[in-house]
C-alpha positions in Angstrom: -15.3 2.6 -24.0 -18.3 5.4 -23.6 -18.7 7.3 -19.7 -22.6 6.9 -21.1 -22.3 3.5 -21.7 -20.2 3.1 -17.9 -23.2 4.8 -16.2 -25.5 1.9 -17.3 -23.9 -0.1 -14.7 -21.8 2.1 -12.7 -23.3 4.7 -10.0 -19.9 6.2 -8.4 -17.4 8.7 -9.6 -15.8 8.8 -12.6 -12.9 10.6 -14.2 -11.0 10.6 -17.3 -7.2 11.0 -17.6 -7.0 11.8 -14.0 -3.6 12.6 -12.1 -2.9 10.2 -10.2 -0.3 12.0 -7.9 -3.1 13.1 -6.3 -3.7 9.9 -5.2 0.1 8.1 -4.1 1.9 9.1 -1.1 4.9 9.7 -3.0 2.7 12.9 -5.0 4.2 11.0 -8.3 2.1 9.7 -11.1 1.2 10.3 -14.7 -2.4 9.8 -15.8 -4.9 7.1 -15.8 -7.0 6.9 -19.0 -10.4 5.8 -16.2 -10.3 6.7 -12.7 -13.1 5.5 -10.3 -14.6 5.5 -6.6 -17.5 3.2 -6.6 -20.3 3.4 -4.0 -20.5 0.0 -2.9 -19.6 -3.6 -3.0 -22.4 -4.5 -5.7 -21.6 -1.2 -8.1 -17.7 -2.6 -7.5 -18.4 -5.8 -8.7 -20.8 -4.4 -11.6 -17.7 -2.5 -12.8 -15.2 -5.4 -12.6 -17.3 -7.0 -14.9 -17.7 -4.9 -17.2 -14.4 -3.9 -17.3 -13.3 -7.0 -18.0 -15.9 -7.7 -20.3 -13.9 -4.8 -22.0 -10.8 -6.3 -21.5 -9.2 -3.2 -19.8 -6.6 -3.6 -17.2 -7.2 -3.2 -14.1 -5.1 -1.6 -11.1 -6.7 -0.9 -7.2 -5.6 1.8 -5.6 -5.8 2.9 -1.9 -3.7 5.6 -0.3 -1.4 5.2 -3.4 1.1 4.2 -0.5 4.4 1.4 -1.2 3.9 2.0 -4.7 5.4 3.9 -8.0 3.5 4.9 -10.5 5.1 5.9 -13.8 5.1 9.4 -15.4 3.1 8.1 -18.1 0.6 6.9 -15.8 -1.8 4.0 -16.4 -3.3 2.7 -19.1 -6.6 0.7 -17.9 -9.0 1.8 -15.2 -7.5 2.5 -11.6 -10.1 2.0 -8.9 -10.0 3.8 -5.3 -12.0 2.3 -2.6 -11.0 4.9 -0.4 -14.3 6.9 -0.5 -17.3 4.2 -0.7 -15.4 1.6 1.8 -15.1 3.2 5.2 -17.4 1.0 7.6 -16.0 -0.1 10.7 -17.7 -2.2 13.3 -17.4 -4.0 16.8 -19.7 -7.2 16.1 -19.4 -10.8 18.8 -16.1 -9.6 19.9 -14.5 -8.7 16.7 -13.6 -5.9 14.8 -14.9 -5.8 11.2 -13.2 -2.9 8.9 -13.1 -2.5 5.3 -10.8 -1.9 2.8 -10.8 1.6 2.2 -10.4 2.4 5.9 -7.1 4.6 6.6 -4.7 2.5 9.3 -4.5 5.2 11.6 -8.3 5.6 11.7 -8.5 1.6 12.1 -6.0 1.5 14.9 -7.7 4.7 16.7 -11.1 2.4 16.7 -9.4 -0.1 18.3 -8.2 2.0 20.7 -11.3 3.3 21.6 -13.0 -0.2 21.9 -10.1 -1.4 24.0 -8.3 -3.5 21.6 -4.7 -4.2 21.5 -2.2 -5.7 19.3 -2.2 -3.5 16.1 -0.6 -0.2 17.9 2.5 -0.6 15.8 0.4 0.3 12.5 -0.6 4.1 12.5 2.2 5.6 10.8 1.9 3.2 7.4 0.6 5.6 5.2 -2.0 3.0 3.6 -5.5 1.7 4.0 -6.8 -1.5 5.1 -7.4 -3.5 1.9 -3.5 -2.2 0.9 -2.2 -3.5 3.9 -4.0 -7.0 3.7 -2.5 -7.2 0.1 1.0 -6.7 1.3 0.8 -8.3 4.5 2.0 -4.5 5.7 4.2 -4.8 9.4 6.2 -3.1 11.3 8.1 -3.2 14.9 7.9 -7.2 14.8 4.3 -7.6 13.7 2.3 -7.8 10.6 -1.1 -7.3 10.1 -2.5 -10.6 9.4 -1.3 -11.7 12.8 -4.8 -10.6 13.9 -7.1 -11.5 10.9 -9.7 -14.0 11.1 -11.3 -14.0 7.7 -11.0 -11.5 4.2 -13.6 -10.6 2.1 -12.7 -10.8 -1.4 -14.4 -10.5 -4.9 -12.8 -13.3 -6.8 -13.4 -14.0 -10.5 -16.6 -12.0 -10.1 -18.1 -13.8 -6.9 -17.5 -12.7 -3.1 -16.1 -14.9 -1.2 -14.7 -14.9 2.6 -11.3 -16.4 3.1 -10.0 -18.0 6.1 -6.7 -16.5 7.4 -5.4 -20.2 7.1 -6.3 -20.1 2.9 -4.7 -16.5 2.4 -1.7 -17.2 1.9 0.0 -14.7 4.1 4.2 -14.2 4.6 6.9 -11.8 4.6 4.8 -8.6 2.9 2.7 -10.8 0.8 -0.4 -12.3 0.4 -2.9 -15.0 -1.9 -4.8 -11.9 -2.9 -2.6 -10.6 -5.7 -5.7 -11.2 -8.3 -8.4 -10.4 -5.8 -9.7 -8.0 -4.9 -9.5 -7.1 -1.2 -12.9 -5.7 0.4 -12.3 -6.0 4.0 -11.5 -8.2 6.7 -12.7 -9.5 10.7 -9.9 -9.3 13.4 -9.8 -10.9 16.7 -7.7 -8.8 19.1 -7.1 -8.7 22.6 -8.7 -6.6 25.6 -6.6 -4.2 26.2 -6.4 -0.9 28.7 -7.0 2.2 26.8 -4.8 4.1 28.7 -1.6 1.7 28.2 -2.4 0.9 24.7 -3.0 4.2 23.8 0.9 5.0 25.4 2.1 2.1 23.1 0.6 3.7 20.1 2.3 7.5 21.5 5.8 5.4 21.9 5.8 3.9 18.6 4.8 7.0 16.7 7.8 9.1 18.3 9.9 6.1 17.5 9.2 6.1 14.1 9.0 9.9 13.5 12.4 9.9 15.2 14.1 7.6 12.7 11.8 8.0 9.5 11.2 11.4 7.2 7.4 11.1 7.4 7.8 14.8 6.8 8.5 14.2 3.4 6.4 12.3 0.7 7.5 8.9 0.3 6.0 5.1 -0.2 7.6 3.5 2.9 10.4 1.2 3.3 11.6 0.6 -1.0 13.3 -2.8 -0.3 11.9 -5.9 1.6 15.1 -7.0 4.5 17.4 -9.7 3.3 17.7 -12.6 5.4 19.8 -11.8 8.4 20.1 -8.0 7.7 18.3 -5.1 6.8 18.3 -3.2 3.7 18.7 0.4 5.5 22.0 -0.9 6.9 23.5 -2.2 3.7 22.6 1.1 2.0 23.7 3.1 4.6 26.9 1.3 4.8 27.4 1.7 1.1 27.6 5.3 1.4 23.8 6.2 -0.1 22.2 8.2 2.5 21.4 11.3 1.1 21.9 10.5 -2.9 20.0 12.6 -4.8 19.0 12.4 -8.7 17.1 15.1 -9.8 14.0 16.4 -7.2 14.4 12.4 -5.3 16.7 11.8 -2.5 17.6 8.5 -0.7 16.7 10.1 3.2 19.3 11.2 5.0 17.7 10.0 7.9 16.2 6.5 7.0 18.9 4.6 4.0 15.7 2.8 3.0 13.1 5.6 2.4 13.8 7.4 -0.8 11.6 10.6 -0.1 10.3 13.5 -2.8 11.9 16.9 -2.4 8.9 18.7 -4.0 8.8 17.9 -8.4 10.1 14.6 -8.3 9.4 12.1 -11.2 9.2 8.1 -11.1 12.4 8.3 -13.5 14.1 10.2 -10.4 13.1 7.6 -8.5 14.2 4.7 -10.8 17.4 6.1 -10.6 17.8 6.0 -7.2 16.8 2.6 -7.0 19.1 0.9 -9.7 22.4 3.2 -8.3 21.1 1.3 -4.9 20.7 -2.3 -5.9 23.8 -2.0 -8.3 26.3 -0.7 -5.2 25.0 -2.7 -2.5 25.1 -6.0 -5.0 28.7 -5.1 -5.8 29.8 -3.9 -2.0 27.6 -6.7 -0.4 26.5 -9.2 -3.0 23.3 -8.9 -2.3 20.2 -8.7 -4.4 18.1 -6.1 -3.0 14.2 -6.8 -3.7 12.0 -3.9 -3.9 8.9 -3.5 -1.3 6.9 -1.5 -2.9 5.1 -2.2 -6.3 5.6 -0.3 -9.6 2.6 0.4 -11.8 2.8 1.7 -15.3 6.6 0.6 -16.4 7.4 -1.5 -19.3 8.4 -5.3 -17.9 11.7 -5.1 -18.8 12.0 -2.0 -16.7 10.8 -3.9 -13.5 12.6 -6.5 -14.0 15.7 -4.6 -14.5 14.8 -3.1 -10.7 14.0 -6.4 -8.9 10.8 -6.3 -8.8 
């Protein structure tokens, strides 16, 4: 694959062999052999295409939050929508955003248009298409609680999908082979005043109890049934593990945060000491949250992923 022979079709950025630490909240991440930003929904879908025409993998990218990319990076194209998919809009009463808007800027519009009901979202370090994917949550409430409809290019075609058909649950989705381009919410009224102290509350709350000072990819493993993963790996004595430049947080058990240099092998360390002492403490099988991009299969699977 020829950049000239890209440029017949695509009009965004491109970049070869591109860092992509730049681009994860954890700052870890080898290279991708084709990095791009398209302009729009068409020049997107042009690019699928032809990528697959090409038979190249594939891998969107956001924030780069609640996932792990390998020190060998990617080998396929990684797309960002974060630059050419920013519009958000008030139109009959509901709130249309797309999937490269940051959470924090989403919830702010909200805000401002006095919505309520996604307060408990600014501090997930991820966009809007990201959290559709994984269904992201927190403080009792996920995301799709509020959806109405995604937009979605699905085997080259764009389609709008009810909430009903997206097959939304515990920090997942139907749109694992779609890809996400935004989404209409129906939220409540709400006073801008009060909702504005919600979003202040839960903030402190979670800069109290998290170390969003510190570059991580959010919560690492999804809550068992009837517990939570933090507990279990604080009660098994992990809080403040470390394994070369990566450190299970001292102040959250289930954020495993980068103390400036870390690698993904770091990282992978961490996480098989975790699910290895809490399955022989606890016997339980720990699933991992976030996603991770670039390992050989038989290293995911030997992580629970």
């Amino acid at each position: 694959m020829k950049i000239e022979d890209v440029r017949k079709i695509f009009r965004g950025r491109i970049s070869v062999n591109e860092p992509l630490k730049k681009y994860t909240s954890f700052q870890i991440g080898g290279p991708a052999d084709w990095y791009f930003e398209p302009l729009d929904r068409d020049d997107l879908r042009d690019l699928l295409m032809f990528l697959r025409s090409e038979k190249r993998p594939v891998l969107m990218m956001g924030r780069g939050s609640n996932m792990l990319v390998s020190d060998e990076g990617i080998r396929g194209a990684v797309i960002n929508l974060e630059s050419g998919f920013q519009a958000l809009s008030v139109e009959e009463g509901y709130v249309r955003a797309e999937a490269g808007v940051g959470l924090a800027r989403f919830v702010d519009f909200c805000i401002q248009h006095e919505f309520a009901g996604v307060e408990m979202l600014p501090g997930i370090p991820g966009t809007i298409g990201g959290a559709i994917t994984m269904n992201a949550g927190a403080y009792g409430g996920e995301i799709s609680d509020h959806i109405v409809d995604v937009d979605v290019i699905r085997e080259n075609k764009f389609l709008t999908i009810a909430r009903g058909d997206a097959g939304f649950s515990y920090r997942r989705s139907g749109f694992q082979n779609d890809v996400v381009l935004g989404a209409r919410f129906l939220l409540e009224k709400g006073n801008k005043a009060a909702v504005m102290k919600r979003r202040r509350e839960l903030l402190l709350k979670r800069n109290e109890s998290q170390p969003l000072n510190m570059p991580n990819s959010g919560s690492m493993f999804k809550n068992p049934a009837g517990t939570h993963a933090a507990k279990l790996l604080e009660n098994a004595g992990l809080k403040g593990t470390v394994r070369g430049r990566a450190q299970i947080s001292e102040k959250h058990a289930n954020f495993f945060v980068n103390l400036g240099g870390a690698s993904a092998t770091d990282i992978m360390q961490l996480i098989r000491l975790a699910r290895e002492r809490v399955a022989r403490k606890f016997n339980i099988e720990l699933e991992l949250e976030i996603r991770l991009v670039g390992f050989p299969a038989e290293q995911t699977r030997s992580v629970g992923a």
